[in-house]
N, C-alpha and C positions, 0 to 999 in steps of 0.2 A: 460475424463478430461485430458486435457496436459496442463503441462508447458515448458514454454520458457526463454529464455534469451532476452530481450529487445532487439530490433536492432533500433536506430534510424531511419536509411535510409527508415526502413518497417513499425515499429510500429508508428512513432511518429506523425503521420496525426489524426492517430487514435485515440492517447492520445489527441490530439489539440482538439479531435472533441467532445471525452468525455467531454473534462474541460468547452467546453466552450457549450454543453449540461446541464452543470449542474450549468452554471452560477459562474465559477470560472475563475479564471486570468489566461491567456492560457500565458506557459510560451515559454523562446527561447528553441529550444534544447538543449543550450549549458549549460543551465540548470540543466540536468541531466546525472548523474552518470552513469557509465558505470556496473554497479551495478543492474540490475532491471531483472523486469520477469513482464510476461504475460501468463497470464492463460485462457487456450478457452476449452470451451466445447460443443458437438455440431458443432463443427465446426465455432463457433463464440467465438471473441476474448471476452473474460466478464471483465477482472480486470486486473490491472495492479499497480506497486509499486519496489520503488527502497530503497537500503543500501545507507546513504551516512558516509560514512569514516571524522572522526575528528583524533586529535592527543590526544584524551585522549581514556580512553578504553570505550568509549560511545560511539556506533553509532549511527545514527539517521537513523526513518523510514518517508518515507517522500511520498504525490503525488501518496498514494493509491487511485488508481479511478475507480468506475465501469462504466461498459456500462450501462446508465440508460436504453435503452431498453432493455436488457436482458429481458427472462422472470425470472420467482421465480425460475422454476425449472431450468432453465439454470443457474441463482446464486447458488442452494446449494451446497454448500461445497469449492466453488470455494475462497471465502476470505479465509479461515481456511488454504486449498494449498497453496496461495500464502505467508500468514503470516509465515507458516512454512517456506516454502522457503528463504524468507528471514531472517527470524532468523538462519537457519543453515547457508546462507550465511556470518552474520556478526561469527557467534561462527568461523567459518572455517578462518575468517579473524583475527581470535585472540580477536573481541570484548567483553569485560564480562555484558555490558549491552546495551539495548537499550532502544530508546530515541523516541516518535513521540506526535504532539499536537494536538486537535482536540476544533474545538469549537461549542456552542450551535448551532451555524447555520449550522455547516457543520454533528453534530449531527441527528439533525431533516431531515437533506436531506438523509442520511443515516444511518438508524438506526441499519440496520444489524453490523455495522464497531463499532457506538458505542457501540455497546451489546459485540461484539468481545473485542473490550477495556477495556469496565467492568471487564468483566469476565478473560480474561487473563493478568492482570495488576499486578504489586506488588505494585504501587501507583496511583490510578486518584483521582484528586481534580475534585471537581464537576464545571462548569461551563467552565472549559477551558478543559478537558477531553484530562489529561497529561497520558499519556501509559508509563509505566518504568516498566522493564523486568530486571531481573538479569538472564545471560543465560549464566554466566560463573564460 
């Protein structure tokens, strides 16, 4: 398993192709933060997700997505790496908490991310599956 640092120029076809695999609103590039990682294993890119920087000490996690093909084994453990990753990214940027939102639809499309949310949240409200982390 490896991680990366987001490159637009490289990854961002990739991310267009995931979102709009998965029936999500494919955004511009300029969309996203310079902030992010991509995680592959096997030699295949599986997940991706970026930090975005606010002026209070909350960042937000935002635009985690998998390769719905993947296979199972090609997912394990790969969200967990990436989630880490970027939590130490926002800690290293001085943020004390983070911030990302999830809703029933985007839930049920992936359940792996909700169950990650559950379980490593210090707040979710049910139905809109709000992640709040204190990591400082």
């Amino acid at each position: 398993m490896k991680i990366r640092l987001f490159n637009k120029e490289k990854d961002f076809e990739t991310l267009y192709k995931w979102w709009g695999d998965w029936g999500l609103f494919q955004h511009h590039p300029d969309a996203l933060p310079k902030n992010g990682f991509v995680v592959s294993k096997d030699g295949v890119d599986i997940c991706s997700g970026f930090v975005y920087s606010t002026d209070s000490y909350i960042a937000w996690i935002e635009f985690v997505t998998m390769n719905k093909y993947a296979t199972k084994k090609q997912r394990e453990g790969v969200l967990e790496k990436l989630m880490d990753a970027l939590v130490d990214k926002a800690k290293n940027m001085g943020f004390k908490i983070i911030m990302g939102l999830g809703t029933d639809g985007q839930n049920n499309k992936s359940p792996l991310l909700a169950t990650w949310r559950k379980n490593n949240a210090d707040i979710v409200i049910n139905n809109l599956s709000q992640y709040y982390k204190i990591i400082n």
